[in-house]
N, C-alpha and C positions, 0 to 999 in steps of 0.2 A: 141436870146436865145442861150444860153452854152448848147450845146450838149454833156453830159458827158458819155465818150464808156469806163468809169469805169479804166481806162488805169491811172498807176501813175504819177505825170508831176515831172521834177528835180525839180520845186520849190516848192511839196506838201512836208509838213514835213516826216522825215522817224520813224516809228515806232521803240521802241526798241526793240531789238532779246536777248535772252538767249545764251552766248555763247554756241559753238556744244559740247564740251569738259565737259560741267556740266552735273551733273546728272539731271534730269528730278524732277518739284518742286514737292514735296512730297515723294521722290523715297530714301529708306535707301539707303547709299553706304556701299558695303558689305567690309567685312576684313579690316575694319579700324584697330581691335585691334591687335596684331602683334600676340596676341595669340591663335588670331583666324584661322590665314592663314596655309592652309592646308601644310599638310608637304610633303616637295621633294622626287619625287620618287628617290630611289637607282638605280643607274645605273647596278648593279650588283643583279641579286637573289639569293642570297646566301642560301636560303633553296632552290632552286630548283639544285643548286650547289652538296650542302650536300648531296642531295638524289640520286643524278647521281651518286655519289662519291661510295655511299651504293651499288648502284645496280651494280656499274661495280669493285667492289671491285677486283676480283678477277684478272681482265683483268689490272686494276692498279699493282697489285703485278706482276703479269708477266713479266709488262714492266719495273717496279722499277729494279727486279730481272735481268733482259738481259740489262737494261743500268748501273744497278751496276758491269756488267761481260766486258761491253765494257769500265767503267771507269777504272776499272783493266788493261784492255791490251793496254790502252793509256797510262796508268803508266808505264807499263813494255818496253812500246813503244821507248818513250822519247816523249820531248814537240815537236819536226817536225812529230810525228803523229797528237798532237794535231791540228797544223796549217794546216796543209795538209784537215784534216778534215773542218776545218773551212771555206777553200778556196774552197773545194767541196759544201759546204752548202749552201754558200755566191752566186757563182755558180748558183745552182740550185733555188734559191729564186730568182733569180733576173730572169728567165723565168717566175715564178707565175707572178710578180709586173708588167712584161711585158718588163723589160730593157733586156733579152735575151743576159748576157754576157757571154762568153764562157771561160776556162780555158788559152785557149792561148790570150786572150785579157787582161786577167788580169795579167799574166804571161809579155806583151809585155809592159804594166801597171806599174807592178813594179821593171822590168829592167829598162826599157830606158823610162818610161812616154810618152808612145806615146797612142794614143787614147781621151786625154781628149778634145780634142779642136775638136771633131770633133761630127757629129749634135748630136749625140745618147752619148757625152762624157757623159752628165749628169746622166747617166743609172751606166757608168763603174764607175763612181767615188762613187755613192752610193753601188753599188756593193762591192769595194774595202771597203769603211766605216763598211760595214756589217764584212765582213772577219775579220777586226781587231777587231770589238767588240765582235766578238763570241768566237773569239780564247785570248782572253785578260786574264789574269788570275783574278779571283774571290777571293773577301773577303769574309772572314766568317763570319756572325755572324752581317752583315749591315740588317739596318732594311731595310724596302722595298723600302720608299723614296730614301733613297741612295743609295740603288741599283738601281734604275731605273736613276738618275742621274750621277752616275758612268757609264752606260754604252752609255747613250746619248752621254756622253762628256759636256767638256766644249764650244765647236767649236759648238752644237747643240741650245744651250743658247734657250732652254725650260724654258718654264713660271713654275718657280719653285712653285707659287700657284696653277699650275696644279699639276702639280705633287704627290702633297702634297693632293692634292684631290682626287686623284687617289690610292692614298698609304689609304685614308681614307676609299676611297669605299670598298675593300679588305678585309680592317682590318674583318668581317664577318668569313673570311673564314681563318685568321689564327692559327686554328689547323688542317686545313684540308691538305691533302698532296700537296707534288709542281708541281703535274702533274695535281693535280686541277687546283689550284691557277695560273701555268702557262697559264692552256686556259682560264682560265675567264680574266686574264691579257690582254692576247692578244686580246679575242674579245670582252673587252671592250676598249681598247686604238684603234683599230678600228675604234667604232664608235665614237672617238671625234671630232668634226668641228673645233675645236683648234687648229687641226696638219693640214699639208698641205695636197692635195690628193696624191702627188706623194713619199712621206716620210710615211705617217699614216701606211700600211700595212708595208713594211719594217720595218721600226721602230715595231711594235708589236707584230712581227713573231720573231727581235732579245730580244725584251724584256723579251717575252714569254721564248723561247729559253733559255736563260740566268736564268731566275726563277728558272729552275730547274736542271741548271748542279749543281755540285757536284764534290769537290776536284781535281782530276787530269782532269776533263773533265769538262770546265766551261759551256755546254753548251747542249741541248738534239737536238740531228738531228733529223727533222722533211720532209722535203724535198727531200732527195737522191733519194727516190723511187718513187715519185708525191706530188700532195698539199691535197690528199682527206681531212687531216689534217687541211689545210689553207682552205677551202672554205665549210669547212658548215655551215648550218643554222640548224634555230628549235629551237628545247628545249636542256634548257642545258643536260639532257642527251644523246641525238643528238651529240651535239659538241663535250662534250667531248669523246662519244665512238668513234669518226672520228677522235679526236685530239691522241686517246692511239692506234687506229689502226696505222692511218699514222706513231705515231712514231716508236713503235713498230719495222715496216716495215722498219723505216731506220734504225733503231739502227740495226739491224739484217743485213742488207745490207752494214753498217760501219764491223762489225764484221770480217765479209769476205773478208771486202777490205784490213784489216788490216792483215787477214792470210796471202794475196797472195802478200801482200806488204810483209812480213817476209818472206815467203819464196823466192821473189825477192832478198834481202837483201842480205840473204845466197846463194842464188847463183850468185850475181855479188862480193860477198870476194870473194869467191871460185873462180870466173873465174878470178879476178884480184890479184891472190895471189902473184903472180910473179914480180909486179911490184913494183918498188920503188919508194920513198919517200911518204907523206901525202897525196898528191893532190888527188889520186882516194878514199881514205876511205872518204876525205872530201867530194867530190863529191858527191858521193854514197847516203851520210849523207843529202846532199843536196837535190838531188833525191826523199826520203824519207819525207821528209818535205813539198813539194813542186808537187801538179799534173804535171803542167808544168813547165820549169827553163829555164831563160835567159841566156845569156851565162856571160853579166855582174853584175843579181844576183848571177851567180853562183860564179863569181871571187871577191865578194867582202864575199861570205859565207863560203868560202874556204882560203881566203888571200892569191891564189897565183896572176900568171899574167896572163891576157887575155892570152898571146900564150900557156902556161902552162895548163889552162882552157879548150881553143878549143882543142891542143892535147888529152888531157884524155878523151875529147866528144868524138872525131872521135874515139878515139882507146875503146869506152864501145860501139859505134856503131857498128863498124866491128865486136865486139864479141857477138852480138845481145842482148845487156843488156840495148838499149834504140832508141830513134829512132827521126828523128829530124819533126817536126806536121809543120812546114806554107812552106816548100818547096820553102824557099826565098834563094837567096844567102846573105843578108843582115838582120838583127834584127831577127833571127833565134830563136827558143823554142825548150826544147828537153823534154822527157818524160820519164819515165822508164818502159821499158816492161812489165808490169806487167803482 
């Protein structure tokens, strides 16, 4: 007798299966009709935007009002106010992002290109990226997509359908003002999984940033004074009163820098009145532009000759109008007393 322990043999036939992938028989499949399918959420809340906007009305005008006053004294400045600012911002964002480059590393960066081959170069060279796009001059009157592709670059070679998607989500908030529209920029380009982890916040801090400069001052410092700015959460009324504080804070703290840089100014003419030819007004000028200065930026911002150069260093040192930061005898940075 066949003992059957009910167990299947290879040469009992196999039943058929329903593939796994089908729906179940009798079972509707939802959303076939395309008019059905529920619609994508916005990445942006643009009423919760609108109403941050109302309620911090006031704290908006403040900051429009004191960065209208700092775009002013960047005009009055010249553009090596502008840069100087940018290389300060650039600076200090790259502490948030976590690449922690310092003034005289970007300074020893764009003398003589030293630092990039080295483990952390990747930090200085986005650093250095950021500097040029904040301090770059601004078109008037680009719609958003192009503005946010103008400022990536072409070297960044962004998925221009992002982009475009991004300029779309927005579109909501275009009559709201650019100290809105700048934080919702930034922390929504934030959260894109599009962008890499080590570029996303950079990138959206100079996006941000960029939104809302304005004529002589392509860009709003955010940074100088900390990131409370950069890292909040919550509700959009949340973010943006951290986004108008933060900036607030630096635009106020650019203000100052730019008194004692004036008043630096006028008193290294004055101490250098006596000397002649171009070399030290250029210098000076150079100074001014610049937190830190190489000695072969300095010679190529000036057009005289390196010995030319180091003499008028040492001779604005001895008069204490500046002072030299890595205490090398070789690839040297000098500063101005501010």
């Amino acid at each position: 007798m066949d003992d059957d322990a009910g167990l299947p043999s290879l040469f009992d036939p196999e039943e058929a299966e329903e593939p796994w992938f089908l729906p179940p028989a009798g079972e509707e499949v939802g959303f076939t009709d395309p008019s059905r399918r529920p619609a994508q959420v916005s990445l942006v809340d643009a009423a919760g935007w609108r109403a941050a906007e109302a309620a911090l009305a006031s704290e908006v005008a403040e900051l429009s009002f004191d960065f209208g006053r700092l775009t002013e004294r960047t005009r009055l400045a010249g553009a090596g106010a502008v840069q100087r600012l940018a290389l300060e911002e650039a600076a200090s964002l790259s502490w948030w992002t976590g690449d922690r480059v310092g003034g005289d590393r970007l300074a020893l960066w764009a003398s003589y290109r030293i630092g990039a081959t080295e483990e952390d170069g990747g930090g200085l060279i986005r650093t250095a990226w950021a500097a040029r796009r904040l301090g770059a001059a601004t078109a008037q009157g680009e719609a958003l997509a192009a503005q946010v592709a103008s400022v990536l670059g072409e070297e960044d070679r962004t998925d221009p359908g992002l982009i475009a998607d991004v300029a779309a989500e927005l579109e909501p908030l275009a009559g709201a003002s650019t100290v809105t529209r700048g934080a919702a920029l930034f922390h929504m380009w934030r959260s894109l999984d599009e962008r890499p982890d080590h570029l996303r916040g950079l990138e959206a801090a100079v996006l941000g940033e960029r939104l809302v400069g304005q004529g002589a001052l392509p860009f709003l410092p955010l940074a100088l004074t900390g990131f409370g700015a950069l890292t909040a959460s919550g509700s959009p009324e949340a973010r943006l009163s951290a986004w108008i504080t933060g900036a607030h804070r630096a635009v106020l703290a650019a203000l100052m820098a730019l008194e004692r840089l004036h008043q630096w100014r006028a008193r290294a003419e004055a101490a250098t009145a006596d000397l002649s030819g171009r070399t030290p007004a250029r210098l000076i000028a150079a100074l001014v532009a610049h937190p830190m200065l190489g000695a072969a930026q300095a010679e190529a911002e000036t057009g005289a000759s390196r010995a030319a150069v180091q003499r008028n260093l040492d001779l604005l040192a001895s008069r204490g109008l500046v002072r030299e930061v890595t205490g090398q005898g070789r690839f040297r940075v000098w500063a101005a007393k501010v």
